[in-house]
C-alpha positions as CSV (number, residue, x, y, z in Angstrom):
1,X,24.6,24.4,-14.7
2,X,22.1,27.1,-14.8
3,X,19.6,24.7,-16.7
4,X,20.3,22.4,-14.0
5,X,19.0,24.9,-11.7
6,X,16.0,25.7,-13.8
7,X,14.7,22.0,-13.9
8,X,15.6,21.8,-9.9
9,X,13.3,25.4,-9.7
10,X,10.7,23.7,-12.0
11,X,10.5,20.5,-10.0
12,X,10.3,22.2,-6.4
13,X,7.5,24.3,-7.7
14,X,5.6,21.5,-9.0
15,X,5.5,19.3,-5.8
16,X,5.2,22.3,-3.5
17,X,2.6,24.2,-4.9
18,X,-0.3,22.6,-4.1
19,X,-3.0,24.8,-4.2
20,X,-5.3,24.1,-7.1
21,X,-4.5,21.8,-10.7
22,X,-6.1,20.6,-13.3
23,X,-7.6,17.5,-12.9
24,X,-7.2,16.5,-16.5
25,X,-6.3,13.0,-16.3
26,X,-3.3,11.0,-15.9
27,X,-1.3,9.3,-18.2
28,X,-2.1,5.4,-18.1
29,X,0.6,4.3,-20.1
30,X,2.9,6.0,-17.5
31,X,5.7,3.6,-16.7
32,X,7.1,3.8,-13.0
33,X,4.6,5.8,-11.3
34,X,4.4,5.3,-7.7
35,X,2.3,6.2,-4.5
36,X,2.1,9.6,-3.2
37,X,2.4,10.2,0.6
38,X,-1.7,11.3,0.8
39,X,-2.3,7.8,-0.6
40,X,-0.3,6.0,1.5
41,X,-1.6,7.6,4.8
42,X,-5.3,7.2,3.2
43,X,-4.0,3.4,3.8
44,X,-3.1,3.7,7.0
45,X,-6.4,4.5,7.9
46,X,-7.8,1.6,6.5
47,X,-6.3,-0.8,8.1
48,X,-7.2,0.5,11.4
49,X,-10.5,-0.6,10.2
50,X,-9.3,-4.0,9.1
51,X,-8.5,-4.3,12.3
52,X,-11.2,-4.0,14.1
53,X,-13.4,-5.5,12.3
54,X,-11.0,-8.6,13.0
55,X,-11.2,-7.7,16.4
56,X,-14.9,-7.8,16.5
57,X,-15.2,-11.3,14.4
58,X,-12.9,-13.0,17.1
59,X,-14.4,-11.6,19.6
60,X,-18.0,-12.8,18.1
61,X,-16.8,-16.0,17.8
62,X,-15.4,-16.4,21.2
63,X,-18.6,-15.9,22.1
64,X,-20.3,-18.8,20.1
65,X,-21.7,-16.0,17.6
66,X,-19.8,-17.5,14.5
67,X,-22.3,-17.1,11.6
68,X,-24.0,-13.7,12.3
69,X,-19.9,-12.6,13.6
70,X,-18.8,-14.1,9.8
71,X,-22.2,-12.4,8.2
72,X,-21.3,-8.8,10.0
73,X,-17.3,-9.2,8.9
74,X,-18.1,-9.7,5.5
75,X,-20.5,-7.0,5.6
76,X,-17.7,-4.9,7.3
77,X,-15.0,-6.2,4.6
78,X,-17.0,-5.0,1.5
79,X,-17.9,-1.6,3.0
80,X,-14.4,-0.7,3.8
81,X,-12.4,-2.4,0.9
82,X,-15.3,-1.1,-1.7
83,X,-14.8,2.2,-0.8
84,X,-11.0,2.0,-0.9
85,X,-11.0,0.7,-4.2
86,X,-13.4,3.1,-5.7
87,X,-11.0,5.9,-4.6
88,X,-7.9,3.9,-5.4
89,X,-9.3,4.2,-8.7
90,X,-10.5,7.0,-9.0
91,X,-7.0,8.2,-7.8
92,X,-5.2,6.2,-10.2
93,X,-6.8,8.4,-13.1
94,X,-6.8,12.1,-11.7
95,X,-4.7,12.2,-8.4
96,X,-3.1,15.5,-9.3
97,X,-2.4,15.8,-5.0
98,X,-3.5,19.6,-5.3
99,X,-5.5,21.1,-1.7
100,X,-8.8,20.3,-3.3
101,X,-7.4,16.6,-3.5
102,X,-6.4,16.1,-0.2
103,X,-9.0,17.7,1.4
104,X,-11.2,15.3,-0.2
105,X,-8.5,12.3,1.0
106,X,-8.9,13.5,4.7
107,X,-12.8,13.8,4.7
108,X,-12.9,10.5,3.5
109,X,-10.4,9.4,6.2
110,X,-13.3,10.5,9.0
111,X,-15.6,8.5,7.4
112,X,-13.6,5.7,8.0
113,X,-13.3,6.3,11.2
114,X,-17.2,6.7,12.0
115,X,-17.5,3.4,10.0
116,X,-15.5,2.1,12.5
117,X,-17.5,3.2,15.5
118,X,-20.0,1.5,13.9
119,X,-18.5,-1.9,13.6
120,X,-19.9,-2.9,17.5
121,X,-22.8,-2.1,16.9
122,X,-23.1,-4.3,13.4
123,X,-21.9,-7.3,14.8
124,X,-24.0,-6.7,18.3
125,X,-27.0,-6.6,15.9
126,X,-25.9,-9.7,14.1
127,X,-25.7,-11.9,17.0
128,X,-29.1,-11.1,18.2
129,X,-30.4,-12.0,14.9
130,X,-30.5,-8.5,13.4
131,X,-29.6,-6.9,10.1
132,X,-25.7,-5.8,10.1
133,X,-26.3,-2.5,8.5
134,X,-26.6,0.3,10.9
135,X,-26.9,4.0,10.9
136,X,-23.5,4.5,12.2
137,X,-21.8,2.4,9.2
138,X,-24.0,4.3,7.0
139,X,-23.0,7.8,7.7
140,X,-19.6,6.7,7.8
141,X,-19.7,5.5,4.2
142,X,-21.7,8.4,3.3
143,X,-18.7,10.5,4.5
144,X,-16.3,8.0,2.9
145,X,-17.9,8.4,-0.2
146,X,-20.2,11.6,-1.3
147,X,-16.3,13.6,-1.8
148,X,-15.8,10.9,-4.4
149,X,-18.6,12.3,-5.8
150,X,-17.4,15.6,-6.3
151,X,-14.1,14.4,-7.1
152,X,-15.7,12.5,-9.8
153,X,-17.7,15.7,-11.2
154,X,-14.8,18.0,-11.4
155,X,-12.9,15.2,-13.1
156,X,-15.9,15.4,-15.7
157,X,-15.5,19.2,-16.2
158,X,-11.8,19.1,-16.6
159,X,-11.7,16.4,-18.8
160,X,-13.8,16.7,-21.6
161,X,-12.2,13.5,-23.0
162,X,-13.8,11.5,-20.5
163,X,-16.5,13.5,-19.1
164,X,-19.4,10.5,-19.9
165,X,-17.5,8.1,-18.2
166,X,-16.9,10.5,-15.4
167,X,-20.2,11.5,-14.7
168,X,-21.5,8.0,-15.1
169,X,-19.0,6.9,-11.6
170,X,-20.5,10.2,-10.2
171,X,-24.2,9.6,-10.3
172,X,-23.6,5.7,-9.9
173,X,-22.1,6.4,-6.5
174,X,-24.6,8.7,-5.7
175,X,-27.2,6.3,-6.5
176,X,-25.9,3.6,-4.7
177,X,-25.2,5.6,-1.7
178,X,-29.0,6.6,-1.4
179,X,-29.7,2.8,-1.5
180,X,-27.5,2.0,1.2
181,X,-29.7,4.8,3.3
182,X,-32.3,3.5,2.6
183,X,-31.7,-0.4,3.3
184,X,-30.9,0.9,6.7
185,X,-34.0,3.4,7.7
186,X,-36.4,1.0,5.6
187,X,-37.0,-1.0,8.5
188,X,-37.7,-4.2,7.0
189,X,-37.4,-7.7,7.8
190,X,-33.6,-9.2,8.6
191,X,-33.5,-11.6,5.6
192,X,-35.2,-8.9,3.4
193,X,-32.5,-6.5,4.1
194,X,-29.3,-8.5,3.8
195,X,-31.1,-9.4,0.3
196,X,-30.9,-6.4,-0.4
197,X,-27.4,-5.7,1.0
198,X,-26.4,-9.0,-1.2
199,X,-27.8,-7.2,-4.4
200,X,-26.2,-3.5,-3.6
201,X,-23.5,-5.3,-3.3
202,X,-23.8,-7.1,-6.3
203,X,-24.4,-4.0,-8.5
204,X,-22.1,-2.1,-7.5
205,X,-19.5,-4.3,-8.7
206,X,-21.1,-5.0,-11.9
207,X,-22.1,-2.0,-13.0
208,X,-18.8,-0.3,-13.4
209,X,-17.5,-3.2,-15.6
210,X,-20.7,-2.3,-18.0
211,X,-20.2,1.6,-18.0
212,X,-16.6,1.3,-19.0
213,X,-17.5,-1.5,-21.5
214,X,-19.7,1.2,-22.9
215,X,-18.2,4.5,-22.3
216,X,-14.8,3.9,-22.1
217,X,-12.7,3.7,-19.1
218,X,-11.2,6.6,-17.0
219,X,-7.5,7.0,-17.7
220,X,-6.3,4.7,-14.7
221,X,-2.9,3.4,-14.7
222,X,-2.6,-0.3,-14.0
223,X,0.9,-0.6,-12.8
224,X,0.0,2.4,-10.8
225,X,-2.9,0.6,-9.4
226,X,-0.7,-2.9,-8.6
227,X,1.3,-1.0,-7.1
228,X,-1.4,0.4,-4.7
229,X,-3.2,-2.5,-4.1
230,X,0.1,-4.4,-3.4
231,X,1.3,-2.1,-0.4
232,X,-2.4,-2.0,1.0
233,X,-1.7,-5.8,1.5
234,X,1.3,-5.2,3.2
235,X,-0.1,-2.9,5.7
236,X,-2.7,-5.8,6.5
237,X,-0.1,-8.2,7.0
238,X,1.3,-5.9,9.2
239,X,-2.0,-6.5,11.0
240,X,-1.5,-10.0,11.5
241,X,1.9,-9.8,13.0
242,X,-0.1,-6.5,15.3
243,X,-2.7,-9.3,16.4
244,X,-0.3,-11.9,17.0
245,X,1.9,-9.5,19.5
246,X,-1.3,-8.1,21.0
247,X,-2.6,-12.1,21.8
248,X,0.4,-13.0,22.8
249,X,1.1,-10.0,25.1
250,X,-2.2,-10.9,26.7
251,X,-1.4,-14.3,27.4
252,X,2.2,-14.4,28.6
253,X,0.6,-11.4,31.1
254,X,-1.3,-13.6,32.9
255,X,0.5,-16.8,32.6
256,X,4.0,-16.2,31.7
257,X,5.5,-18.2,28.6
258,X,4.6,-21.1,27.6
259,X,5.0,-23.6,24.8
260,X,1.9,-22.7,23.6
261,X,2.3,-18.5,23.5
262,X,5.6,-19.9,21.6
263,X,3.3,-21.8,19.0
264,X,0.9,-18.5,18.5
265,X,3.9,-16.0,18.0
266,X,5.7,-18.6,15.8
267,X,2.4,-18.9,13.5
268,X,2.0,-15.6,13.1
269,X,5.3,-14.5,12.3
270,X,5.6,-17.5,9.8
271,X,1.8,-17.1,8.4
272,X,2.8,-13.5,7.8
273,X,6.0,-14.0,6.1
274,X,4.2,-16.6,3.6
275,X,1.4,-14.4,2.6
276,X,3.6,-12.1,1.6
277,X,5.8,-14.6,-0.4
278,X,2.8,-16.0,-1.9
279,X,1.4,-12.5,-3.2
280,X,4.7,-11.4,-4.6
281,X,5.4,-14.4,-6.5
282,X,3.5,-13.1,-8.9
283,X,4.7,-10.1,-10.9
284,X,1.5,-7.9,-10.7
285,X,2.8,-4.6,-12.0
286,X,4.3,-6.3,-14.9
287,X,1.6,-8.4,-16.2
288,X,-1.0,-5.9,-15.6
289,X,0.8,-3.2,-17.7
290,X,1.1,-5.5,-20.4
291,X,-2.7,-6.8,-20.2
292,X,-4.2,-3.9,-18.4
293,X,-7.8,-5.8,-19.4
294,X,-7.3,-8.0,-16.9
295,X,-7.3,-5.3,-14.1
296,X,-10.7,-6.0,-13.2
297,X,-10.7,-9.5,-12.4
298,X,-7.5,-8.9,-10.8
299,X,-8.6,-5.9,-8.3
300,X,-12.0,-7.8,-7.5
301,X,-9.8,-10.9,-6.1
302,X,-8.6,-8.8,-3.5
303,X,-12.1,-8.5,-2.1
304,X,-11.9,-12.4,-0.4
305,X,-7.8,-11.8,-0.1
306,X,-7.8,-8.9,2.1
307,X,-11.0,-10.2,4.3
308,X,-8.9,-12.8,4.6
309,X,-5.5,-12.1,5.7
310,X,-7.3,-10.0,8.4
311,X,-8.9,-13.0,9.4
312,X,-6.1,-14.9,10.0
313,X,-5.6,-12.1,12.8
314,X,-9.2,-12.8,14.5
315,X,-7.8,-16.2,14.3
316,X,-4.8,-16.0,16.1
317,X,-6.9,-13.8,19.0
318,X,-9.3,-17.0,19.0
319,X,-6.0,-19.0,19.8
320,X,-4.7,-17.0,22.4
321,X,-8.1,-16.6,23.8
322,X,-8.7,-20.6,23.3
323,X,-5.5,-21.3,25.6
324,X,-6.5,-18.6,28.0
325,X,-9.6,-19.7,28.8
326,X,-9.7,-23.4,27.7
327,X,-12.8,-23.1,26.2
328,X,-12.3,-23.8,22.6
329,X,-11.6,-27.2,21.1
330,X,-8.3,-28.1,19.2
331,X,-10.7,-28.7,16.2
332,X,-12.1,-25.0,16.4
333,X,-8.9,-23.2,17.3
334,X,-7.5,-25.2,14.0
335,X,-10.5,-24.2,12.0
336,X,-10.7,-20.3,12.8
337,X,-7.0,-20.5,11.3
338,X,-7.4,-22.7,8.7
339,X,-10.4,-21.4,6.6
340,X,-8.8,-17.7,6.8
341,X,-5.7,-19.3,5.4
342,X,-7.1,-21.4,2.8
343,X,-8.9,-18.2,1.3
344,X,-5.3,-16.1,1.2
345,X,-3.1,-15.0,-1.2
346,X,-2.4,-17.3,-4.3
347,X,-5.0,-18.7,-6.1
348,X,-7.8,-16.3,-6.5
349,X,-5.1,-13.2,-8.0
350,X,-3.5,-16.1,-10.2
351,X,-6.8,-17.0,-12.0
352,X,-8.0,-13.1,-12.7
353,X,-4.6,-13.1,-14.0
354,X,-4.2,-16.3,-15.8
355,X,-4.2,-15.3,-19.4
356,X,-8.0,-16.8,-21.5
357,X,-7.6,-19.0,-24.9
């Protein structure tokens, strides 16, 4: 009984003490390890920005903007999911949730929001022929991702183990991050600058691959980071069943149920559901702690899968809008659902996890 009490005492002190810990590195053979509640309301916050950047693509297309409004949204897609996955990962390997921690989680959680604010004006610039990369976007993902930074350098002095790896992430970020700034004060031409977007872009996804090729990789657990990447794509589906209420509400406001409303709500509810079926057909966690190599294929298919799941939200708004207004053809309303779907769960995690002969 009393060593009962000791490990209860033990336990309580660990989760609410929260001042400062070591940031010494996780273990990534740690079976079972879940979310923590700062992760999971990190989440929240991006999928508020999921959201609107739907919002703004089917509002862009409405408007007969539909290659600068799919231009900005990818732009919009890879800012907000590229920063969530560096700190995904980054969390995956040190998240000891100590103040220092979760101070860094909340500043980062502004940034999103300022990047947000910014998605008008991206996809305003877009349609008049402009370069989606603004000022606004930038400082948000400055703010979203200069505390990585630090995070990353404190992981390097606490974790001697690791610390070249560690301080290669740190000085990579900041690197990129001063690229971004200047791609968006350079004023240059618009094709010169998406280029150049296209190639930051580019590097920043391929040069993490060669740095842990070379350095070794950061003590990340896989099954931790299935897990996280699994309940992120629940929270967007949960934005496709927002954006089918919100359509729908707008509709049956002005003209009262119809067969049509009943069609939207119906595909929504139903697209949703088999999204989610699709993704968890396939036993992530599982596979991924068995061949954690594979994690990097795996987390880089979720770049097209969450763009487009919220997609399929701008596409039921372009429906409800369509039947509003009757000024979209059956062909186009069919087409702003069908590409999103097309490019959805399934396929594209089932190859980076397909086992190579």
């Amino acid at each position: 009984m009393t060593s009962d009490i000791a490990t209860l005492r033990t336990l309580l002190r660990t989760d609410l003490y929260h001042r400062l810990r070591p940031m010494s590195g996780r273990d990534p053979e740690e079976r079972g390890r879940s979310a923590t509640p700062v992760e999971l309301l990190y989440d929240l916050t991006y999928v508020i920005a999921f959201a609107a950047a739907a919002e703004e693509l089917a509002h862009g297309v409405s408007l007969g903007h539909l290659w600068p409004a799919l231009g900005a949204y990818a732009f919009a897609i890879f800012a907000v999911t590229w920063a969530w996955m560096n700190f995904t990962w980054f969390a995956s390997a040190y998240g000891n949730d100590d103040a220092m921690f979760r101070v860094a989680t909340l500043v980062q959680m502004i940034g999103v929001v300022i990047l947000i604010f910014g998605l008008p004006v991206s996809f305003e610039a877009a349609a008049h022929g402009e370069s989606p990369n603004n000022m606004l976007m930038v400082l948000g993902y400055v703010v979203m991702r200069v505390p990585l930074i630090a995070l990353w350098l404190r992981a390097a002095r606490q974790d001697p183990a690791h610390r070249r790896i560690d301080t290669a992430y740190a000085v990579t970020i900041a690197i990129a991050q001063v690229a971004w700034v200047l791609s968006a004060i350079a004023g240059l031409t618009t094709v010169v600058t998406v280029a150049i977007l296209v190639l930051l872009a580019t590097a920043e996804m391929v040069v993490p691959i060669i740095l842990e090729r070379r350095l070794g990789r950061p003590p990340w657990n896989a099954g931790h980071v299935a897990e996280r990447f699994s309940l992120l794509t629940l929270i967007v589906l949960g934005e496709v069943i927002a954006a089918t209420t919100s359509a729908v509400t707008a509709l049956t406001g002005e003209d009262g149920w119809s067969p049509a409303a009943v069609a939207i709500t119906a595909s929504g509810l139903v697209l949703a559901t088999a999204f989610w079926w699709a993704y968890f057909l396939i036993p992530s966690r599982i596979i991924l702690e068995r061949w954690p190599e594979r994690t990097y294929a795996w987390r880089y298919a979720h770049l097209p899968i969450f763009g487009a799941i919220a997609a399929v939200g701008a596409g039921l708004r372009i429906a409800a809008t369509a039947v509003a207004e009757q000024e979209l053809s059956t062909l186009q309303i069919a087409l702003a659902l069908a590409i999103p779907v097309a490019a959805a769960p399934g396929g594209g995690r089932r190859s980076a996890l397909r086992r190579r002969h």
